[in-house]
Every structure is written in C-alpha cells, then in structure tokens.
gemmi code that builds the backbone of each chain (N, CA, C; Angstrom):
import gemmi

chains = {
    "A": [
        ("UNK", (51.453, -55.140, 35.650), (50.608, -54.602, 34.587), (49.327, -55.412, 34.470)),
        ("UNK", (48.371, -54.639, 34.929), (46.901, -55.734, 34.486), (46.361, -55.550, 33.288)),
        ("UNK", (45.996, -56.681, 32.552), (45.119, -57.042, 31.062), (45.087, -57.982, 30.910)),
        ("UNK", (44.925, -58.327, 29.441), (44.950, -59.354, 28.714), (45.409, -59.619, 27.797)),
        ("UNK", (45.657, -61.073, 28.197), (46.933, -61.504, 26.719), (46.470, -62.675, 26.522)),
        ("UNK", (46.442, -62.713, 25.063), (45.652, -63.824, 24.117), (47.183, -64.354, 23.324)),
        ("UNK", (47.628, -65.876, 23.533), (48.467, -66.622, 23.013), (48.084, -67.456, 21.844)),
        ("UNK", (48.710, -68.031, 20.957), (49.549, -67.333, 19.985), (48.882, -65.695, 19.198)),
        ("UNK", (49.383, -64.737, 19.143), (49.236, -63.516, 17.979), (49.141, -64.150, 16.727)),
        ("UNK", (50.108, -64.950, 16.320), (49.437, -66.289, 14.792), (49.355, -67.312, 14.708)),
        ("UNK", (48.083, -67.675, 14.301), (48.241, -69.327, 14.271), (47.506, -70.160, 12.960)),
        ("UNK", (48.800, -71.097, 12.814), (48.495, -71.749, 11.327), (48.242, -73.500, 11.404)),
        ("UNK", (46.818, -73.817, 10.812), (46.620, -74.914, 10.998), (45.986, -75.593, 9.549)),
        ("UNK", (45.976, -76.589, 9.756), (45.396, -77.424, 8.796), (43.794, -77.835, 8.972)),
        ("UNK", (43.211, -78.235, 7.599), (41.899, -78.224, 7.514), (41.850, -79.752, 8.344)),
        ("UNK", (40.695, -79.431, 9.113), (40.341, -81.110, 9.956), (40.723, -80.881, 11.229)),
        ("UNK", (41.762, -79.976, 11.695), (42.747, -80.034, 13.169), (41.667, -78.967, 13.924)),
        ("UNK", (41.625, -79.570, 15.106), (41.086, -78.686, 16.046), (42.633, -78.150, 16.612)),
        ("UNK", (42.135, -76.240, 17.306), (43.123, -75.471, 17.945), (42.636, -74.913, 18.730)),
        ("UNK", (43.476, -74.768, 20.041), (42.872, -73.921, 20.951), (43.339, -72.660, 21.124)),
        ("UNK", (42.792, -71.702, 21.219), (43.294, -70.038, 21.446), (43.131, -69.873, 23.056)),
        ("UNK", (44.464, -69.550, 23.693), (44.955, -68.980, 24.736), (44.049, -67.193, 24.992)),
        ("UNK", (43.334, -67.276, 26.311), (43.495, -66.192, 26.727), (42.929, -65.906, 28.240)),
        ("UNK", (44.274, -65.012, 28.758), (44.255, -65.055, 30.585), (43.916, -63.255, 31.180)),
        ("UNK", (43.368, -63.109, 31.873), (43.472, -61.938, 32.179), (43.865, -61.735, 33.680)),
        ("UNK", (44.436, -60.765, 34.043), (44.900, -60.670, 35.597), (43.629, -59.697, 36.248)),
        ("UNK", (42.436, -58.973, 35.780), (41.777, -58.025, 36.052), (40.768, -58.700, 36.860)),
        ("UNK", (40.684, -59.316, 37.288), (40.052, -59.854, 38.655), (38.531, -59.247, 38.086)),
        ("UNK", (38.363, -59.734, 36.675), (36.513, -59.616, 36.130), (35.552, -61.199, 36.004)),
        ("UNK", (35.014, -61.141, 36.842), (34.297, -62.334, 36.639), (34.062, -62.509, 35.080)),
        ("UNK", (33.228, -61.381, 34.137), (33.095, -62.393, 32.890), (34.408, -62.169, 32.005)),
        ("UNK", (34.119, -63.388, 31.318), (35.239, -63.048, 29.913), (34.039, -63.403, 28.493)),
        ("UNK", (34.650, -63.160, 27.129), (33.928, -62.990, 26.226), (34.869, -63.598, 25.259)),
        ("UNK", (34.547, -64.112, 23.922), (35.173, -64.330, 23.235), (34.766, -63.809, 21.484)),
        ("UNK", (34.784, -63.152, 20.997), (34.322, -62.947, 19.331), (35.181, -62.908, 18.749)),
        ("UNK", (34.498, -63.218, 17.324), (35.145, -63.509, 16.120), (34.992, -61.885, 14.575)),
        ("UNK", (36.319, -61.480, 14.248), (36.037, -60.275, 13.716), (36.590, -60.491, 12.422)),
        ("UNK", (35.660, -60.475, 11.215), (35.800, -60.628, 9.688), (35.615, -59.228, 9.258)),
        ("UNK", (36.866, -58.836, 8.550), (36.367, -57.931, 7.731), (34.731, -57.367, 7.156)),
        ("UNK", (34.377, -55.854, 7.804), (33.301, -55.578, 6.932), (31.930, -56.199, 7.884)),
        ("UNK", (32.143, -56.556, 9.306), (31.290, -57.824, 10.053), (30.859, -56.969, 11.369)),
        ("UNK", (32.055, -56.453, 11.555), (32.352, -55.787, 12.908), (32.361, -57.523, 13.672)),
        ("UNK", (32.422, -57.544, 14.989), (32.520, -58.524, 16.165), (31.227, -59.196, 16.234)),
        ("UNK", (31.636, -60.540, 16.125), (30.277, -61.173, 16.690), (30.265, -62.458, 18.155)),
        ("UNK", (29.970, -62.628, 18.600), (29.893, -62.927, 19.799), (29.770, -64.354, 19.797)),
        ("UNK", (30.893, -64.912, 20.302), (30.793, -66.760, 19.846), (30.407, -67.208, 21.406)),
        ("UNK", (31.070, -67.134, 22.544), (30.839, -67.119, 23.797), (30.954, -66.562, 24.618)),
        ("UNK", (30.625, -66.697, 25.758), (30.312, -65.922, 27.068), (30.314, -66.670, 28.103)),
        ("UNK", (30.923, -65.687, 29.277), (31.138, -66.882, 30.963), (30.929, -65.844, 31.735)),
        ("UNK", (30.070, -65.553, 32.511), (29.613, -64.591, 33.874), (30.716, -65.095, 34.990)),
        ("UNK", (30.879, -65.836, 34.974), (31.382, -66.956, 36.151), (32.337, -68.238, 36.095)),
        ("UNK", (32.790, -68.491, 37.157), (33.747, -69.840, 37.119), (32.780, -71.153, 36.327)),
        ("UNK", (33.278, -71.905, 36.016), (32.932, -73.081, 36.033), (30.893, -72.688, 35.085)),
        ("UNK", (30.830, -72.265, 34.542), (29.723, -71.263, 33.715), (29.605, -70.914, 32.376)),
        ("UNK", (29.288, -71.024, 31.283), (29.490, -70.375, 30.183), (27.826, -70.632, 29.185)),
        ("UNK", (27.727, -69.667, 28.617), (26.380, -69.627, 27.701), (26.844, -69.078, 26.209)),
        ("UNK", (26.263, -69.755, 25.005), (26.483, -69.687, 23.924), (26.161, -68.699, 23.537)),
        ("UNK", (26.499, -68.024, 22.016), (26.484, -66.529, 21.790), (26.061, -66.407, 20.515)),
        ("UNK", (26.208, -65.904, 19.523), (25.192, -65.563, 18.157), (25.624, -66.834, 17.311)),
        ("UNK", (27.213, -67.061, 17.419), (27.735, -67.787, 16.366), (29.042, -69.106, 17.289)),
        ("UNK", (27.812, -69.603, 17.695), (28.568, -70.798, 18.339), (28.967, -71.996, 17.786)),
        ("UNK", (28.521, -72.157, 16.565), (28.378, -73.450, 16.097), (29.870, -73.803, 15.754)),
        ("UNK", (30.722, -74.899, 16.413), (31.889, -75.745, 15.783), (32.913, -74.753, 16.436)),
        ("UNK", (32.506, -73.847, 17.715), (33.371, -73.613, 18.987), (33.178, -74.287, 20.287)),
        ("UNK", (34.241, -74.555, 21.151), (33.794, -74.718, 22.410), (34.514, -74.416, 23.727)),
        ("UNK", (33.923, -74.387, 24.872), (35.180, -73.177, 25.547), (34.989, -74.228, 27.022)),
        ("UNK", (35.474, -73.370, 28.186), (35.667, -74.342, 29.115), (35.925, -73.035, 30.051)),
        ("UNK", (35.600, -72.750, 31.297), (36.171, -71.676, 31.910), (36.378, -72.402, 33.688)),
        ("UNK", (37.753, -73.071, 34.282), (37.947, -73.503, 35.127), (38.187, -72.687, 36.138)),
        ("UNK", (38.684, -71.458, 35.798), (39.655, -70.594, 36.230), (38.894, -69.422, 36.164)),
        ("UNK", (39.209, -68.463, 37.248), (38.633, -66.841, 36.698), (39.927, -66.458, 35.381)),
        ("UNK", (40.829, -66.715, 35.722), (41.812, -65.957, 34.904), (41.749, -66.394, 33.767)),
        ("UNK", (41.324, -68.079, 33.332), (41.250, -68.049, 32.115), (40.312, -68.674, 31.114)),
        ("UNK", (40.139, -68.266, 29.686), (38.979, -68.691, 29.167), (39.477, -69.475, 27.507)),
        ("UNK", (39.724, -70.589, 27.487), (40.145, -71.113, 26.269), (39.495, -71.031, 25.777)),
        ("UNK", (39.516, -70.661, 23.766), (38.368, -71.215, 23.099), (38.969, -72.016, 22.213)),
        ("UNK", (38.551, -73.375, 21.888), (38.426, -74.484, 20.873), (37.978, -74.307, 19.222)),
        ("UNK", (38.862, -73.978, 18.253), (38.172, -74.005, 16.883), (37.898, -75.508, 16.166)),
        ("UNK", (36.738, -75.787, 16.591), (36.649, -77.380, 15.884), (36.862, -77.684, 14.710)),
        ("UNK", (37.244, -78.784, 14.411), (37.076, -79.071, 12.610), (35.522, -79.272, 12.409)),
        ("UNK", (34.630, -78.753, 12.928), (33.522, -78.853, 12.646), (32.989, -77.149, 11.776)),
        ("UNK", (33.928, -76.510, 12.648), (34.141, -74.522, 12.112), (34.382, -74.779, 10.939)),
        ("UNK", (33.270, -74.260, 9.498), (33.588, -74.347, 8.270), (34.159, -73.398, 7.483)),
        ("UNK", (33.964, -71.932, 8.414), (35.131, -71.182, 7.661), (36.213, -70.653, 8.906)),
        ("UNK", (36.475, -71.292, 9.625), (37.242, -70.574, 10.637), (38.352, -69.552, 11.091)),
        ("UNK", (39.411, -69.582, 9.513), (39.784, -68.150, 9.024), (39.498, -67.111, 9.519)),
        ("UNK", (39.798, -66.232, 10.731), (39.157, -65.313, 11.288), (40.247, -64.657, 12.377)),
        ("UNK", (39.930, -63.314, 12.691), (40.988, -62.829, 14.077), (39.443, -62.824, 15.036)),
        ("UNK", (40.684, -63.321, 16.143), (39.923, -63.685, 17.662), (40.140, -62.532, 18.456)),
        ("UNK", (38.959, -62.319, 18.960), (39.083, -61.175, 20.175), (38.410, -62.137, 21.799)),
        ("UNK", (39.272, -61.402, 22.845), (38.695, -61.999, 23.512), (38.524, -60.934, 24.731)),
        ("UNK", (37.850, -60.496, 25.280), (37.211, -59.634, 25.941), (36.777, -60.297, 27.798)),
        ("UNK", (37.517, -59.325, 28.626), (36.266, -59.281, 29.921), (35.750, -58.162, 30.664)),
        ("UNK", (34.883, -57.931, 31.752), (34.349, -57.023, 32.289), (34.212, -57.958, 33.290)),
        ("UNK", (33.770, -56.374, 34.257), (33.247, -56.804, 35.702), (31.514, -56.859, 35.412)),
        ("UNK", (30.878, -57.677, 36.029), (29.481, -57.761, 36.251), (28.987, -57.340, 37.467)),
        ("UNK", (27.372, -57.453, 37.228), (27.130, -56.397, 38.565), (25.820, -55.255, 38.138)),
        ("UNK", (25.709, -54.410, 38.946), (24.640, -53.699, 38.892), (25.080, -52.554, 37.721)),
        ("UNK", (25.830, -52.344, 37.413), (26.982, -50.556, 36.867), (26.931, -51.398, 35.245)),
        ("UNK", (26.882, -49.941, 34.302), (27.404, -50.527, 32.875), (28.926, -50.490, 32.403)),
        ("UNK", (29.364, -51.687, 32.456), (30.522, -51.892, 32.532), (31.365, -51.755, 30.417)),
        ("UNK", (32.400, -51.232, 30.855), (32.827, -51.603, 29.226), (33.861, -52.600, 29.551)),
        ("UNK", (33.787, -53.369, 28.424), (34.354, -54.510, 27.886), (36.223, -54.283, 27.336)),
        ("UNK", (36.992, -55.127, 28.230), (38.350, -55.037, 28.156), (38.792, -56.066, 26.933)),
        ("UNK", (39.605, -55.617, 25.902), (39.771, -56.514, 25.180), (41.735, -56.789, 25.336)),
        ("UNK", (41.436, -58.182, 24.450), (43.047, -58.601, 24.508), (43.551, -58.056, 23.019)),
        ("UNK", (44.812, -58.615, 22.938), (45.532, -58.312, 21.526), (44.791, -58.867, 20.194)),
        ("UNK", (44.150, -60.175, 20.412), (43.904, -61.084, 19.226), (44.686, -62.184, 18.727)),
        ("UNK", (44.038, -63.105, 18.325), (45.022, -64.087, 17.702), (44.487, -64.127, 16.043)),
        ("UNK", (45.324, -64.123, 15.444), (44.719, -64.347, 13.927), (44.869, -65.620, 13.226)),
        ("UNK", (44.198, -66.788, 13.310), (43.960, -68.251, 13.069), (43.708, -68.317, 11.484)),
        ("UNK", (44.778, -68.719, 10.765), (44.707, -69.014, 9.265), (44.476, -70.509, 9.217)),
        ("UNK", (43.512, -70.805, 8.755), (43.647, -72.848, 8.218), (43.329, -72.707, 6.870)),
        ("UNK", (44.182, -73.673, 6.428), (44.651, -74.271, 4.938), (44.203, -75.053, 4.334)),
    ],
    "B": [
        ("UNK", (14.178, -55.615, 15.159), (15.378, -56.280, 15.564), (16.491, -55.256, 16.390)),
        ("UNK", (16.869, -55.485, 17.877), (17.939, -54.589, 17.952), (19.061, -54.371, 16.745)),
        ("UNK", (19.466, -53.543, 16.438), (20.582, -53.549, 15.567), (21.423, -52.451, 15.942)),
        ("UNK", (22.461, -52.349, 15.460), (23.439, -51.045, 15.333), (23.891, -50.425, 14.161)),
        ("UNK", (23.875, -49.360, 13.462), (24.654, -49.119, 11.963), (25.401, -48.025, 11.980)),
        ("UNK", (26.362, -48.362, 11.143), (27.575, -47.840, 11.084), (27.579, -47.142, 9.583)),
        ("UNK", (26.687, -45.920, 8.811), (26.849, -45.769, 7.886), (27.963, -45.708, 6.644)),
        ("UNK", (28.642, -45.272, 7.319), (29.581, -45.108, 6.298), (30.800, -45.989, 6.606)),
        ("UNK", (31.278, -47.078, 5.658), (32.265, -47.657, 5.561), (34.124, -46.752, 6.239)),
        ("UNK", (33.895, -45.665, 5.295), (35.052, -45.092, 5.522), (34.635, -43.720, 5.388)),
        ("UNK", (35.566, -43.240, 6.457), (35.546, -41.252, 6.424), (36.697, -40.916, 6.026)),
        ("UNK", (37.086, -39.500, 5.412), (38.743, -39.300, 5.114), (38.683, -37.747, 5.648)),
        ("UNK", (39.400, -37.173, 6.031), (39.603, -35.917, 7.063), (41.005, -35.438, 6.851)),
        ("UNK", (41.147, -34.356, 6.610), (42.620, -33.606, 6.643), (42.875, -33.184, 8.139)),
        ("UNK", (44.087, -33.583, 7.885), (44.830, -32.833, 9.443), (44.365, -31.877, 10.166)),
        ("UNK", (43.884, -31.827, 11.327), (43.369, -30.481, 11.900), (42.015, -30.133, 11.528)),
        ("UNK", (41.237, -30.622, 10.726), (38.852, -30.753, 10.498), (38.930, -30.899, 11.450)),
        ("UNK", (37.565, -30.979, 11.743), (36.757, -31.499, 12.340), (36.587, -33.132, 12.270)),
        ("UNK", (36.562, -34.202, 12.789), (35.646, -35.188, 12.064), (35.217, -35.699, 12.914)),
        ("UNK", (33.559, -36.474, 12.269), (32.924, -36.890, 12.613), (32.446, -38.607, 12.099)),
        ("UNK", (32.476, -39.695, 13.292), (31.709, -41.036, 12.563), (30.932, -41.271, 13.443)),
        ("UNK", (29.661, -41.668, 12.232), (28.253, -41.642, 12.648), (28.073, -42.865, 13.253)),
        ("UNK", (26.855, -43.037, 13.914), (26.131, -44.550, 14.681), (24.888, -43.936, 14.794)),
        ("UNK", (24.032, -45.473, 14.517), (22.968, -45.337, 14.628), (22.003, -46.589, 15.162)),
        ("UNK", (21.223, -46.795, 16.206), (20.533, -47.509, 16.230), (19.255, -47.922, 16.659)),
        ("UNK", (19.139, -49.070, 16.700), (17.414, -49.549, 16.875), (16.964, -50.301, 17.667)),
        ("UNK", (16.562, -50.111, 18.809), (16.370, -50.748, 20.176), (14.998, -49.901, 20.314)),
        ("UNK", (14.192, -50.944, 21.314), (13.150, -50.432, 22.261), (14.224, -49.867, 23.333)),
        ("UNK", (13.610, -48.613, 24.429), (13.569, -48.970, 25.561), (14.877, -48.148, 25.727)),
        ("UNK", (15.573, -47.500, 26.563), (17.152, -46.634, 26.296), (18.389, -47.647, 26.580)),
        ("UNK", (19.092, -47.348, 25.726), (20.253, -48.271, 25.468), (21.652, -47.507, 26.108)),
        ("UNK", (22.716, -48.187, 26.690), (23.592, -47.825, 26.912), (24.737, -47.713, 25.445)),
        ("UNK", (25.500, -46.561, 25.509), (26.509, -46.995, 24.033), (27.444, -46.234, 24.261)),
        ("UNK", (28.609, -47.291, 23.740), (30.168, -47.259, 23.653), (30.290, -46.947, 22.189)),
        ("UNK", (31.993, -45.958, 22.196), (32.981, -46.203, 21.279), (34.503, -46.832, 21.355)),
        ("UNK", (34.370, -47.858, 20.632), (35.721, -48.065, 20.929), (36.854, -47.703, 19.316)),
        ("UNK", (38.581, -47.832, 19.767), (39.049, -48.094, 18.293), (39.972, -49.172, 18.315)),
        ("UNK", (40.234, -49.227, 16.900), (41.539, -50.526, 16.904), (42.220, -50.353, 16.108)),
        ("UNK", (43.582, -50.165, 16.690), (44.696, -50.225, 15.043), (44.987, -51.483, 14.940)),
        ("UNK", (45.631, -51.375, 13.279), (46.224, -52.742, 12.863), (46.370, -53.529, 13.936)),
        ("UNK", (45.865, -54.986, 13.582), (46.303, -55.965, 14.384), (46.528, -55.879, 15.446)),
        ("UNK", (45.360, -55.129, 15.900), (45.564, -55.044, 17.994), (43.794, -55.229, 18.239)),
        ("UNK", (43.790, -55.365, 19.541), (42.682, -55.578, 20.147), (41.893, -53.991, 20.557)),
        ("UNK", (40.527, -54.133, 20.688), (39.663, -53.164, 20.658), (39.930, -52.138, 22.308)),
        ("UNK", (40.372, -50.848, 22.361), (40.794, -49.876, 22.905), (39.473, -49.395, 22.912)),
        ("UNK", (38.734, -48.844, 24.349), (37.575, -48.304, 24.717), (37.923, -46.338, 24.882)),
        ("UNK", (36.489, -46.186, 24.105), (37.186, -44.411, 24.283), (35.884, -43.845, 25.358)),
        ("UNK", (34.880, -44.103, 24.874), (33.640, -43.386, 25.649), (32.580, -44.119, 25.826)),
        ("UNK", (31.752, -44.010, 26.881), (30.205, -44.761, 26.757), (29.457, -43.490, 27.036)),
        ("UNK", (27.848, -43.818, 26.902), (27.077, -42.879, 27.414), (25.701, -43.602, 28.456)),
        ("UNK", (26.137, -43.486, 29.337), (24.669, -43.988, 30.147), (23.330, -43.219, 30.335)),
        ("UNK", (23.524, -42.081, 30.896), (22.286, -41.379, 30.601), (22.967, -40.148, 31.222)),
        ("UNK", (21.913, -39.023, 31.499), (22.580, -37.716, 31.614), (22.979, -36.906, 30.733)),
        ("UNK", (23.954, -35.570, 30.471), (24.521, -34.956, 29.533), (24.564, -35.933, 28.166)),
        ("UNK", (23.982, -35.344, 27.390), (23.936, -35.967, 26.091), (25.372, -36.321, 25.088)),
        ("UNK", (26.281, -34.959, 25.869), (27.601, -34.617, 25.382), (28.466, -35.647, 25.907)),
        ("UNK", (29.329, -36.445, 25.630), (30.094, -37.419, 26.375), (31.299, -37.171, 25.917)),
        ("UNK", (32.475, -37.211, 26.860), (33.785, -36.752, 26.553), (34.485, -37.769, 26.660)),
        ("UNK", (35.253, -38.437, 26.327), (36.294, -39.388, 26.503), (38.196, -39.398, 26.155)),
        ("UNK", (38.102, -40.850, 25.839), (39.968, -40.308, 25.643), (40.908, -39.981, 24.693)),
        ("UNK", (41.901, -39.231, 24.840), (42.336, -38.550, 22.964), (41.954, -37.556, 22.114)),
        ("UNK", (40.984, -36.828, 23.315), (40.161, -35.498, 22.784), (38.738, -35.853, 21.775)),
        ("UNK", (38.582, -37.043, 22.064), (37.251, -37.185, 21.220), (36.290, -37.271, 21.967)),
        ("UNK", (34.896, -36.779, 21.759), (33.702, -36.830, 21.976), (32.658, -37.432, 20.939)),
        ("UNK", (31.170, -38.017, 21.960), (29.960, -38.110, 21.172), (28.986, -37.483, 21.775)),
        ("UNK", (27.991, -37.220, 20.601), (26.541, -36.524, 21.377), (25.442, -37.734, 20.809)),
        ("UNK", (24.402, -38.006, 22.380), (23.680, -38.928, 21.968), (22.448, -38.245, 21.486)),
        ("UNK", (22.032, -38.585, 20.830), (20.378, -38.014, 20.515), (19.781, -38.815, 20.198)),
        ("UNK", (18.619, -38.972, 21.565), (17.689, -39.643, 21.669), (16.397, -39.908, 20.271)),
        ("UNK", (16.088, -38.620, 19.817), (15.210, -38.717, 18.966), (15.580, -39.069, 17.900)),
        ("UNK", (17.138, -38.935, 17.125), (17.345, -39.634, 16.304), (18.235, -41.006, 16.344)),
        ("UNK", (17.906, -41.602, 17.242), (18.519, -42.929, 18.021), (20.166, -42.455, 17.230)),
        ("UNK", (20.639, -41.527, 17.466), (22.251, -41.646, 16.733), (23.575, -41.454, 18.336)),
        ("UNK", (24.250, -41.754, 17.950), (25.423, -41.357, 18.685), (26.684, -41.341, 18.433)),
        ("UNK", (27.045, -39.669, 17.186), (27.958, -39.539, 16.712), (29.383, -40.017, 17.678)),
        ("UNK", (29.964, -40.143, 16.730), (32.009, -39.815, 17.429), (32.410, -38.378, 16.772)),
        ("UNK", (32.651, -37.348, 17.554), (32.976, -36.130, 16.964), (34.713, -36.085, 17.340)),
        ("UNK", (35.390, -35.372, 16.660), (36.858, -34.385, 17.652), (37.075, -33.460, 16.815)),
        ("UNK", (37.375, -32.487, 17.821), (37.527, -30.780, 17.005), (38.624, -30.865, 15.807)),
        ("UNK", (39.640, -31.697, 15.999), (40.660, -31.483, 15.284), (41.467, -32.849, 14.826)),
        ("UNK", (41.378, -33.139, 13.889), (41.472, -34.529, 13.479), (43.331, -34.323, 13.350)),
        ("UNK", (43.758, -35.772, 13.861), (45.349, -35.969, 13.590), (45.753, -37.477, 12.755)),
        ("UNK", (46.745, -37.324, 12.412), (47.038, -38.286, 11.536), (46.901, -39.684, 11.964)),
        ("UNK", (47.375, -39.652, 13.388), (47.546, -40.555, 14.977), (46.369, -41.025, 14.793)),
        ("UNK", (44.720, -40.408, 14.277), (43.533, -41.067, 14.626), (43.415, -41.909, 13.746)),
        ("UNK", (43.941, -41.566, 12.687), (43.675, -43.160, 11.710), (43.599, -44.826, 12.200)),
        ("UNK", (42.372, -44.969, 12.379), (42.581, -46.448, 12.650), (40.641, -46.886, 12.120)),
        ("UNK", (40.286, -47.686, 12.652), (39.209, -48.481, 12.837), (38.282, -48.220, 13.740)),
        ("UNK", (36.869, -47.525, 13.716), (36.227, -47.039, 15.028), (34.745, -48.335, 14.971)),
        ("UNK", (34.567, -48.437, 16.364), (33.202, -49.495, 16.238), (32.529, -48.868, 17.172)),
        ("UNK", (31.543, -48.505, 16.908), (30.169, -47.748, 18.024), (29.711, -49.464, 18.270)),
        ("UNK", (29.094, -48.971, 19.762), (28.597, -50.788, 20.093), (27.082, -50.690, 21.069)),
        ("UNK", (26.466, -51.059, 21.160), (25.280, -50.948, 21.933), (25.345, -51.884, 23.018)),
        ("UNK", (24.628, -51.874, 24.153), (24.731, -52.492, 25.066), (22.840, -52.301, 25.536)),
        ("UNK", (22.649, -53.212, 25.878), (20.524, -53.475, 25.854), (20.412, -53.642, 27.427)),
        ("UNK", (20.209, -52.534, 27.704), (19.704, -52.403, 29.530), (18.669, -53.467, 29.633)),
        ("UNK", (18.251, -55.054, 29.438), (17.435, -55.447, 30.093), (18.336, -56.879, 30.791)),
        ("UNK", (18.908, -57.357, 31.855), (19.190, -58.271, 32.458), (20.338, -58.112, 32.701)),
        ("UNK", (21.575, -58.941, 33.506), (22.214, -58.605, 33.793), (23.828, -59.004, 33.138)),
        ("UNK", (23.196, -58.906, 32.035), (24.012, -59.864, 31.135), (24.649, -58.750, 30.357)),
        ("UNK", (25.946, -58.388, 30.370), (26.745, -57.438, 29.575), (26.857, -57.430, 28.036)),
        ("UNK", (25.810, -57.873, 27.476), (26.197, -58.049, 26.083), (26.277, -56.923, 25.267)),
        ("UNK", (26.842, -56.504, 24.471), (27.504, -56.127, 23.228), (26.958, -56.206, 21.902)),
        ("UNK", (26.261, -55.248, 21.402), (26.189, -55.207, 19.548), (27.517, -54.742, 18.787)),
        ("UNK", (27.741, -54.886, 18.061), (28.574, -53.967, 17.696), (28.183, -53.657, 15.684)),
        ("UNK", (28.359, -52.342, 15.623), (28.399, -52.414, 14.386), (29.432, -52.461, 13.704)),
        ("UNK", (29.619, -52.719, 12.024), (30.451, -52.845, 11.295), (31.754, -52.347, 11.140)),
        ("UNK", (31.709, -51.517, 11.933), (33.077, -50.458, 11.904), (33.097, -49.362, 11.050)),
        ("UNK", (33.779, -47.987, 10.635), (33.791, -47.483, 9.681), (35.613, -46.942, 10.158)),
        ("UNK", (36.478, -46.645, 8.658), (37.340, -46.852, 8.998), (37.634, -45.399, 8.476)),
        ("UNK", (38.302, -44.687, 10.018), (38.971, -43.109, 9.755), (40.643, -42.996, 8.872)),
        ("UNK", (40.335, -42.037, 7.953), (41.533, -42.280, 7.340), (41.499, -40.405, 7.456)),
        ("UNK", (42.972, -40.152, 8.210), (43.515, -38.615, 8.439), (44.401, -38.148, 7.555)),
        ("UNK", (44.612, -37.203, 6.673), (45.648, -36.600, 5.367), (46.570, -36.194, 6.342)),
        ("UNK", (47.860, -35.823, 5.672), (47.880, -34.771, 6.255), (48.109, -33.604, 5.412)),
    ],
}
model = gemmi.Model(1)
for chain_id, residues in chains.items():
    chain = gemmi.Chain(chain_id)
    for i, (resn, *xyz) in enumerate(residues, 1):
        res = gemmi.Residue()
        res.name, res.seqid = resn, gemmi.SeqId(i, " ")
        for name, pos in zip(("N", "CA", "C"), xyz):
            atom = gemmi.Atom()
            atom.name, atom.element = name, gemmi.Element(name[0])
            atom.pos, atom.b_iso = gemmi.Position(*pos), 0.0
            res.add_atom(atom)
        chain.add_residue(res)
    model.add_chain(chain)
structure = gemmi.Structure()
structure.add_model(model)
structure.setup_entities()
C-alpha cells in the first residue's frame, strides 16, 4: 500500500519539552511538506524539502525545525521555543518537476501541550 | 497579495440539492487550483485541480468545479448532495511562477448534508 503515515495520531507534552512528529512516505516523491491546521486558519505552511538532504522555510517557521536525510522521511521538531504549539500536523508530499502536481497528505498528528 | 477566500464558513444542503462551495481568488497571472476534503481527524483527500482548458473540471465522488476566469472564482458544485459529503472542503491555489509546488489554501468552509 503506498502513502503516508504520520506517527503518533496523539501526542501529549509538557510546556518547555521539545517533540518530534514522525512522518514517512513510500511514494517515491522527492518533496515532502509539513503544515500546521488551527481551526478557522485553513493550513499554513511551516516547511518544505524539494530534495534529500534540502529544506527551505515556509510562512510560519518560527520555533520548528526539520531535517530531511532520507527521501522517505521528513521529521518535524516542535521547539519549546513554539509559543502556541497546540495544533494538528499535516504532513504532505508530491512529485516535482515540470507537471502541476497535487499534494499527498498523511493522517495527522494532533500535539496537545500543557 | 496572492490570497485565496473561502466565503462562507459553513453551507447546509438537504439530501439529494444541489450544492455548491464557493472559492475565490487573487493572483496576477493564471493560477493552477485544487479541491481537496477532510473528515474528522484525517488528513486532506484530493478531489479535483484545474490547469487550464475546459473550464468544467470533474473529479472524485461525483463532484465538480467551474473555473471562471473573469470572476477569479472556482466553485465546488455536485448535482446531488449525500449525507456521506459532510465533511470539511479547502479550495487551494497553487502560483505558476517557479518550480516550487507551493500551496495557498483557504480557510475551509464546512458542508453539512440533512437528510
């Protein structure tokens, strides 16, 4: 079965703790994507990776950080620097290239801190 | 400013209407645009894009959009609304300049089906 799956579906942390959100895809897409979706917000775009070893910041980067070693996978980091970080995670890839591609998304993780 | 809007928060539709959710947006230059939906607590499910060509775009689940250029809109239409469509719809823009896949998305507006 090819997609994506974003580990943990919930996750509960404390104020100050950095967490990392899991997500792998088997779809052999060079980019992956990562946004953040608040009620009433629609998706906003925290990072982006065209490529291995690659990544460029996105509308609302501040007190995330990501790492992409792997095609298959793209961690993202919620720092204790993230002041409201309360939020469900989407994490998204596509193929790049000349063609307009749509954007594959995963399940989500929904990150509560206390 | 590119933007995208999503007028109406929420639509409500009896079993078997018509319904329709609107998009609208504001770009120089012709834009590529998606619909996607999402139920509860799942990740965003792609239904249609429109690149250029037939204005009419058909996609999956029996729904369609029509783009119109002059009024930068690009409804979500389906002949016959089901209870099944209730969920969360996001029209999203995509900005033909580089090669960079990015994504607007607007606010969402959320379909609610009677029956």
């Amino acid at each position: 079965d090819g997609g994506i799956t974003q580990s943990p579906k919930y996750l509960f942390r404390k104020e100050g703790q950095n967490v990392t959100l899991s997500c792998e895809q088997n779809l052999n897409h060079d980019a992956m994507y990562w946004y953040r979706q608040d009620p009433g917000q629609g998706l906003r775009l925290i990072y982006y990776s065209q490529i291995v070893n690659d990544f460029q910041k996105g509308d609302i980067a501040e007190g995330y950080s990501v790492s992409r070693e792997k095609k298959e996978s793209f961690p993202l980091t919620v720092t204790s620097a993230q002041k409201n970080p309360t939020a469900f995670y989407l994490c998204a890839s596509s193929p790049t290239g000349t063609g307009v591609y749509e954007q594959y998304f995963g399940p989500g993780t929904r990150l509560t801190v206390t | 400013a590119q933007s995208v809007a999503q007028p109406e928060d929420q639509v409500n539709v009896a079993e078997g209407n018509p319904l329709t959710v609107k998009c609208t947006y504001s770009v120089s230059g012709n834009p590529y645009l998606f619909w996607y939906v999402q139920y509860p607590n799942r990740g965003l499910q792609f239904l249609l894009k429109y690149i250029t060509g037939d204005n009419l775009v058909k996609g999956s689940y029996g729904f369609e959009a029509e783009f119109n250029k002059s009024q930068t809109s690009f409804h979500l239409k389906k002949p016959s609304a089901l209870v099944s469509d209730s969920a969360l719809y996001f029209c999203a823009v995509r900005f033909p300049s580089g090669g960079y896949n990015k994504l607007i998305f607007g606010a969402g507006t959320r379909l609610a089906v009677h029956p």
